[in-house]
C-alpha positions as CSV (number, residue, x, y, z in Angstrom):
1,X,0.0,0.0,0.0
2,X,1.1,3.5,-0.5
3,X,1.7,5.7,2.9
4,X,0.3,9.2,3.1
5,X,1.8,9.4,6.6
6,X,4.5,12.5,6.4
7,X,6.6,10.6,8.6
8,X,8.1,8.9,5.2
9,X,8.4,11.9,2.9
10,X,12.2,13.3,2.4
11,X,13.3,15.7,4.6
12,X,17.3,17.8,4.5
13,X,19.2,18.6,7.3
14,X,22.4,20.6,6.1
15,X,23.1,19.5,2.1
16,X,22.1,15.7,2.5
17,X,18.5,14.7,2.2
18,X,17.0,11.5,3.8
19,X,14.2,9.4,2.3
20,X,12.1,9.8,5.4
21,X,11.6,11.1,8.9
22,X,12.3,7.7,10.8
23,X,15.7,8.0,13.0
24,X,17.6,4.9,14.9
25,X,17.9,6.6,17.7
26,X,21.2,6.1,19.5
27,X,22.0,2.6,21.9
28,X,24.6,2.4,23.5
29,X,24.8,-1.6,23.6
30,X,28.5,-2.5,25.0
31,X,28.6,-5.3,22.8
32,X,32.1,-4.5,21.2
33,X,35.1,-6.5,22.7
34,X,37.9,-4.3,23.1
35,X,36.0,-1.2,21.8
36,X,35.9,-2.6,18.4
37,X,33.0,-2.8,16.4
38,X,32.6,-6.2,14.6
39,X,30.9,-8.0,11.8
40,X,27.6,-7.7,13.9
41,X,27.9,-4.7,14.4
42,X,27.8,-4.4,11.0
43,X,25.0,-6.5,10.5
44,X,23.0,-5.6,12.9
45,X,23.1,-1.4,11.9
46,X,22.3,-2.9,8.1
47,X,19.6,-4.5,8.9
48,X,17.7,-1.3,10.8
49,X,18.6,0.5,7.5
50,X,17.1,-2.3,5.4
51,X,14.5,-2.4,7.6
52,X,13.2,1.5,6.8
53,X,15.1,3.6,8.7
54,X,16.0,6.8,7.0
55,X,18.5,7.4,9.4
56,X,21.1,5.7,11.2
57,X,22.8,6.6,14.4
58,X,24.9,5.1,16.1
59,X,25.8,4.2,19.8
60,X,27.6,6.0,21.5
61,X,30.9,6.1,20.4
62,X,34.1,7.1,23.1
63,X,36.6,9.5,22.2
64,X,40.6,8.6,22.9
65,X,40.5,10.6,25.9
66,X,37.3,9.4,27.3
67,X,36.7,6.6,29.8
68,X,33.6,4.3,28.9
69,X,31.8,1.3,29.6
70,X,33.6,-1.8,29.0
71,X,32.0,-3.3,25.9
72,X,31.3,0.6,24.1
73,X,33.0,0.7,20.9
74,X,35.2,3.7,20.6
75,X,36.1,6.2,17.7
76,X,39.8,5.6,17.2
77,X,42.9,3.1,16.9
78,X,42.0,-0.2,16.0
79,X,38.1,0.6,16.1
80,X,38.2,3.0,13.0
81,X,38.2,-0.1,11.0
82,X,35.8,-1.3,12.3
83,X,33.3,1.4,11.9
84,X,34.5,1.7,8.1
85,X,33.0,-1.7,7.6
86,X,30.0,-0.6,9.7
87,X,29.7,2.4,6.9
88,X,30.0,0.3,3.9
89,X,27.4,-1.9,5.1
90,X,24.4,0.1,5.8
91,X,25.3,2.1,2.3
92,X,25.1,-1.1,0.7
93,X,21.1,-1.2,2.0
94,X,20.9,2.4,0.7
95,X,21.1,4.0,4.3
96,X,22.6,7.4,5.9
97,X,24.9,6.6,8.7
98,X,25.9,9.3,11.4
99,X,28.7,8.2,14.4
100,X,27.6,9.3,17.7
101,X,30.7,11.2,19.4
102,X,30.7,10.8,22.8
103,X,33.1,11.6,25.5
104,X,31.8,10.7,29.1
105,X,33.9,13.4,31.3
106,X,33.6,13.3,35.1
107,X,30.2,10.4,34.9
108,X,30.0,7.2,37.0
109,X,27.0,5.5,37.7
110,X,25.8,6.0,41.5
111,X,27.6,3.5,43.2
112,X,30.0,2.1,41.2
113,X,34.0,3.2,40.9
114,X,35.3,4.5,37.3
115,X,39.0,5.3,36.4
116,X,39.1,8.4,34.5
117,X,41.8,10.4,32.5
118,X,42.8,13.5,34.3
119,X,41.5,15.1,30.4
120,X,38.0,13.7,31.6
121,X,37.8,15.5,34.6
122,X,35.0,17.2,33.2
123,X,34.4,21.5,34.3
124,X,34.2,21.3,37.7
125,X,35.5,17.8,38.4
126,X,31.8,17.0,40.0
127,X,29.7,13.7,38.6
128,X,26.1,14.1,38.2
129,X,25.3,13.8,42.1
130,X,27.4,16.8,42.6
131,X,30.2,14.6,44.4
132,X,33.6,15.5,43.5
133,X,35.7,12.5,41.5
134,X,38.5,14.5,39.6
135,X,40.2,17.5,39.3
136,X,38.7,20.2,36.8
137,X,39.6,20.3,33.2
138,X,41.8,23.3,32.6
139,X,41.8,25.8,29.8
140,X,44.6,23.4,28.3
141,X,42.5,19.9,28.9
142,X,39.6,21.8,27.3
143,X,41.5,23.1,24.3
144,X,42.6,19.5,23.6
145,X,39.3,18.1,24.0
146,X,37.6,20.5,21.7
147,X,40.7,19.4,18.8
148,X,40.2,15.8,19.8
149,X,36.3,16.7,18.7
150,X,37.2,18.2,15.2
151,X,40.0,15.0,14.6
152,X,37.3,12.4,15.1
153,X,34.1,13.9,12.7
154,X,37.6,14.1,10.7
155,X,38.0,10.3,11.0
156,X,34.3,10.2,10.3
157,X,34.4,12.1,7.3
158,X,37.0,10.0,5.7
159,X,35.6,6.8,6.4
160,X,32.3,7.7,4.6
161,X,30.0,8.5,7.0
162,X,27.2,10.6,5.8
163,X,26.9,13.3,8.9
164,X,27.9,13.1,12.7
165,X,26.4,13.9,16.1
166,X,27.7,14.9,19.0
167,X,26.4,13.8,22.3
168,X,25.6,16.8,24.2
169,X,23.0,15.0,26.6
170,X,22.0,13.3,29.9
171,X,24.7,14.5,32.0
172,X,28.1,13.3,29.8
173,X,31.1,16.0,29.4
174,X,29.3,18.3,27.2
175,X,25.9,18.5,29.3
176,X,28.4,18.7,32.5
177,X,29.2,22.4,30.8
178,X,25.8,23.3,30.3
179,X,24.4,22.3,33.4
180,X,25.0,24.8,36.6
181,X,24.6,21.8,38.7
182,X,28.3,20.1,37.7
183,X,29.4,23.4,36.2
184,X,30.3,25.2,38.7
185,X,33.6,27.6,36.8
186,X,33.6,31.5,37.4
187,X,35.7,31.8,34.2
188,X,35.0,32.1,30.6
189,X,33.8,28.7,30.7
190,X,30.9,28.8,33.7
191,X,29.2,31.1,35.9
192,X,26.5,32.6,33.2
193,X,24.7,30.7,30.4
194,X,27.0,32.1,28.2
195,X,30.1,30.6,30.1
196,X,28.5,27.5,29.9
197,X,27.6,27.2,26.4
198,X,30.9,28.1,25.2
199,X,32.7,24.5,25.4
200,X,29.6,22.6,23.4
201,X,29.8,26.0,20.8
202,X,33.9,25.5,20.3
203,X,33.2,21.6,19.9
204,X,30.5,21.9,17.1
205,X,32.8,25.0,15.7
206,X,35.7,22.4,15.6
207,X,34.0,20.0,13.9
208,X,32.6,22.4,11.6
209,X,35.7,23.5,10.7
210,X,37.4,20.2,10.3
211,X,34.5,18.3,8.5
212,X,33.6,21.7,5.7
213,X,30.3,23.2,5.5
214,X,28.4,20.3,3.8
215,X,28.9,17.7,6.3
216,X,26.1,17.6,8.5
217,X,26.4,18.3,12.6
218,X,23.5,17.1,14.7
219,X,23.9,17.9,18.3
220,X,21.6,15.4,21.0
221,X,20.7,17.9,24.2
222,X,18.1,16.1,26.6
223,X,17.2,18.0,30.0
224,X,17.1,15.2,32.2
225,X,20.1,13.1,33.3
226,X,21.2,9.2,33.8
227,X,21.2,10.4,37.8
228,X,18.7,12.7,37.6
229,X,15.5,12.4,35.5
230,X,14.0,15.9,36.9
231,X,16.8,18.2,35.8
232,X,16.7,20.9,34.0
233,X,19.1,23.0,31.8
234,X,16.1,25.8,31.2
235,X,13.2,26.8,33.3
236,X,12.0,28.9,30.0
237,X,11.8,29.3,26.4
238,X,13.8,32.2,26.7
239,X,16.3,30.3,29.4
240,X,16.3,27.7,26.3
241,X,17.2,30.3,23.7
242,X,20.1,31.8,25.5
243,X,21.4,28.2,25.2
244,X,20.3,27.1,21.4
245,X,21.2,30.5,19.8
246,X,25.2,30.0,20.2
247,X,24.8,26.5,19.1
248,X,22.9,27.3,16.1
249,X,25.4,29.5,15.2
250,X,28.3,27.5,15.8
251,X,27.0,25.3,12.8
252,X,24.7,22.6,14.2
253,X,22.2,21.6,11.3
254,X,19.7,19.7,13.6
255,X,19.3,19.4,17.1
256,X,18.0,15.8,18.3
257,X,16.2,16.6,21.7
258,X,16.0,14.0,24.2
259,X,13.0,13.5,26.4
260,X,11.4,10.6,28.4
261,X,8.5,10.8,26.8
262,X,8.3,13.1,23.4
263,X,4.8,14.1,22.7
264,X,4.9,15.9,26.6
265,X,5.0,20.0,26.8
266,X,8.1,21.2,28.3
267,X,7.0,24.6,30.1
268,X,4.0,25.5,31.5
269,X,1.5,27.6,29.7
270,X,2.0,26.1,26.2
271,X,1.6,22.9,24.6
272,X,5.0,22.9,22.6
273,X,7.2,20.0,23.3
274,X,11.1,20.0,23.8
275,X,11.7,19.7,20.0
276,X,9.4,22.3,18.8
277,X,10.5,24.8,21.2
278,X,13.5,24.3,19.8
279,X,13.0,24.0,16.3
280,X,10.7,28.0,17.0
281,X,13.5,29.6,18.8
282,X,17.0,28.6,16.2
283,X,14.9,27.8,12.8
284,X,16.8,24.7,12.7
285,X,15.7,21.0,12.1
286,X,14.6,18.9,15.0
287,X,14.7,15.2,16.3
288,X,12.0,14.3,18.4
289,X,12.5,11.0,20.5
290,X,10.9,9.7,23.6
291,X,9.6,6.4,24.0
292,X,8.5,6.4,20.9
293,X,6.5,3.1,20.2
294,X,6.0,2.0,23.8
295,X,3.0,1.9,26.1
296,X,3.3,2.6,29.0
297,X,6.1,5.2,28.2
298,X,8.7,4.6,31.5
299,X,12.1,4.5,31.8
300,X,11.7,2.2,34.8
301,X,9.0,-0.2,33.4
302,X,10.7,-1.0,29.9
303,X,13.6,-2.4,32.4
304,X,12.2,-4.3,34.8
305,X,11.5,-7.6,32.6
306,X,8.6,-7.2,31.0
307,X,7.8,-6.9,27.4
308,X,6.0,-3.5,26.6
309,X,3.2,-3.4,23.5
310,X,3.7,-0.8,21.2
311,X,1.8,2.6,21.1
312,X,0.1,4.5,18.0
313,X,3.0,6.6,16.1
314,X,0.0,9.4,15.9
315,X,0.9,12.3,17.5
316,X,4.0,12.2,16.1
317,X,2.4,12.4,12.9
318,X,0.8,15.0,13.7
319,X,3.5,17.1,15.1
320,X,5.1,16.6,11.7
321,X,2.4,18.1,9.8
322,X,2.1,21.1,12.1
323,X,6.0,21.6,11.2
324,X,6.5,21.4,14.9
325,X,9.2,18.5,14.1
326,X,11.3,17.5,11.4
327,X,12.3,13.8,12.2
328,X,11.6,11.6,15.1
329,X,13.6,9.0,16.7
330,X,12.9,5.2,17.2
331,X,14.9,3.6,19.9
332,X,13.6,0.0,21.5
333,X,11.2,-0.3,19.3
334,X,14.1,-1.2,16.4
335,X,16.1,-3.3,19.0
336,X,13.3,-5.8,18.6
337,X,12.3,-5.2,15.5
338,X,14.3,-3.7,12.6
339,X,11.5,-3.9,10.0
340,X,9.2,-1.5,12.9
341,X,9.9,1.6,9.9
342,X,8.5,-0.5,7.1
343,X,5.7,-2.0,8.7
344,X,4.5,1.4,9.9
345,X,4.8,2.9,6.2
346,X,3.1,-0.3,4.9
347,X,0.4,-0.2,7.6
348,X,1.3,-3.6,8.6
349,X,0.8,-2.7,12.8
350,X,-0.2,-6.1,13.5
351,X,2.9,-7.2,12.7
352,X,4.7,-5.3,15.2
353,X,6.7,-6.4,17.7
354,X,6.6,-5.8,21.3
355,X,10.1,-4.3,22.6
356,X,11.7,-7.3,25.0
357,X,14.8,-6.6,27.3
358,X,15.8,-10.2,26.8
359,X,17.1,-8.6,23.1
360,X,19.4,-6.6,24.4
361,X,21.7,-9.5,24.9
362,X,22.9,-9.7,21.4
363,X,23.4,-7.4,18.4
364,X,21.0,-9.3,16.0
């Protein structure tokens, strides 16, 4: 059958245009021995893009001077190969293909011990509890971070990827700048929103600069954090603006805004969600993503061992009508089932399957 839904016509974000609005939404899945990606990594990124996603992105990938889990596949050395054959196979299914750039700074997970580079130390040395775990990055650390940025959407570049983004979310070294709460610097880098904003704006200005102006930059920004679902970066649109507007202008060509649940409004008095704020306040593109698929739409509940039905995709729909957003992003929903794109073009919602933690075993 033939869809009328806009969530499959094209959409552009910078020069390259997609065949749709459907987005793997980035998993991190510690499945790669050594920090190398393998063959199934390979396989299993294909098959989403065979399956209908206009849109690839990939887990989290960790940057040279970045600690990370053990299993997360990195974005240099011995991994670059890796991710090369990554690239070659989801083009082979006609798909786009962005790395995920990630570099963790001063994070652990409540309760357990991490070893971090003194370069990861993060602004203020604080994790997301506010607890202090390292020393603060100085103006030096931060000056090699930001290069170490440009050098790997470099590395992406040449190994044929079709865009990058940079993971600028849920409490990681580039949220840690923008959030007062582990930001805690009185010089150019913290004590206004300005201060704060400058790391994230000299990281997508690197990249720009190292990658040329038709390579596309999209930069993931979420509110809450992995410690700390009821944070906030901005208490109001005009909070929000103060942080977007650098960015924007620093050369990000879509911002991919992460929220629990995506169809929610994000400040009282209006019924705009995260994404459409933003995409009203900078003009630029937007990912949408938030349990996308799922019923009910908790964190908590798609963990705790029970297989979760899927949800209408209608609001989303209809967001993308309004213009409100530009793409949306699928996360568990593809885990279980790659084909969950095609079956929604071809109206085939029977045939969808219900996201099961017991798949997050294996890259399949």
């Amino acid at each position: 059958m033939t869809t009328t839904s806009p969530l499959f016509s094209p959409v552009t974000i910078g020069t390259l245009t997609l065949p749709n609005r459907i987005v793997m939404a980035p998993m991190t899945r510690q499945l790669s021995p050594n920090g190398v990606p393998g063959p199934d990594s390979a396989t299993y990124y294909a098959r989403r893009a065979r399956g209908g996603a206009g849109l690839v992105i990939t887990e989290g990938t960790t940057l040279a001077s970045s600690a990370g889990p053990e299993g997360a596949p990195h974005f240099h050395g011995a991994a670059l190969e890796g991710w090369a054959a990554v690239v070659r196979a989801v083009h082979a299914e006609g798909g786009r293909i962005f790395p995920q750039l990630w570099h963790v700074g001063a994070f652990r997970e409540p309760g357990k011990e991490v070893s971090l580079p003194t370069s990861a130390a993060g602004p203020s040395g604080l994790d997301g509890l506010g607890e202090t775990i390292a020393e603060p990055m100085t103006t030096a650390d931060i000056d090699r971070t930001v290069e170490e940025y440009g050098r790997a959407a470099a590395d992406a570049r040449r190994l044929g990827f079709d865009g990058v983004e940079l993971h600028g979310a849920h409490g990681f070294l580039i949220d840690q700048f923008l959030w007062p709460h582990t930001n805690r610097r009185t010089d150019g880098y913290g004590g206004t929103s300005a201060g704060r904003v400058r790391f994230a704006a000299e990281v997508v200005a690197a990249v720009r600069a190292a990658t040329g102006p038709d390579f596309p930059i999209s930069l993931r920004l979420s509110q809450w954090k992995m410690t700390d679902f009821t944070a906030r970066l901005a208490e109001t649109p005009q909070d929000l603006e103060e942080l977007l507007l650098p960015l924007a202008d620093a050369g990000v060509d879509v911002f991919h805004l992460s929220t629990r649940r995506f169809w929610l409004p994000e400040f009282e008095g209006s019924e705009r969600t995260l994404a459409s704020w933003t995409k009203k306040l900078t003009g630029v593109p937007v990912i949408a993503v938030g349990s996308v698929g799922l019923a009910p739409s908790d964190f908590e509940t798609a963990f705790a061992g029970q297989p979760m039905e899927f949800a209408p995709v209608d609001r989303a729909e209809e967001l993308v009508e309004n213009g409100d957003i530009d793409l949306l992003a699928v996360g568990r929903m593809l885990i279980s089932d790659p084909e969950w794109p095609a079956k929604i073009r071809d109206g085939r919602t029977s045939e969808l399957q219900a996201f099961d933690p017991s798949a997050l075993m294996a890259l399949v």
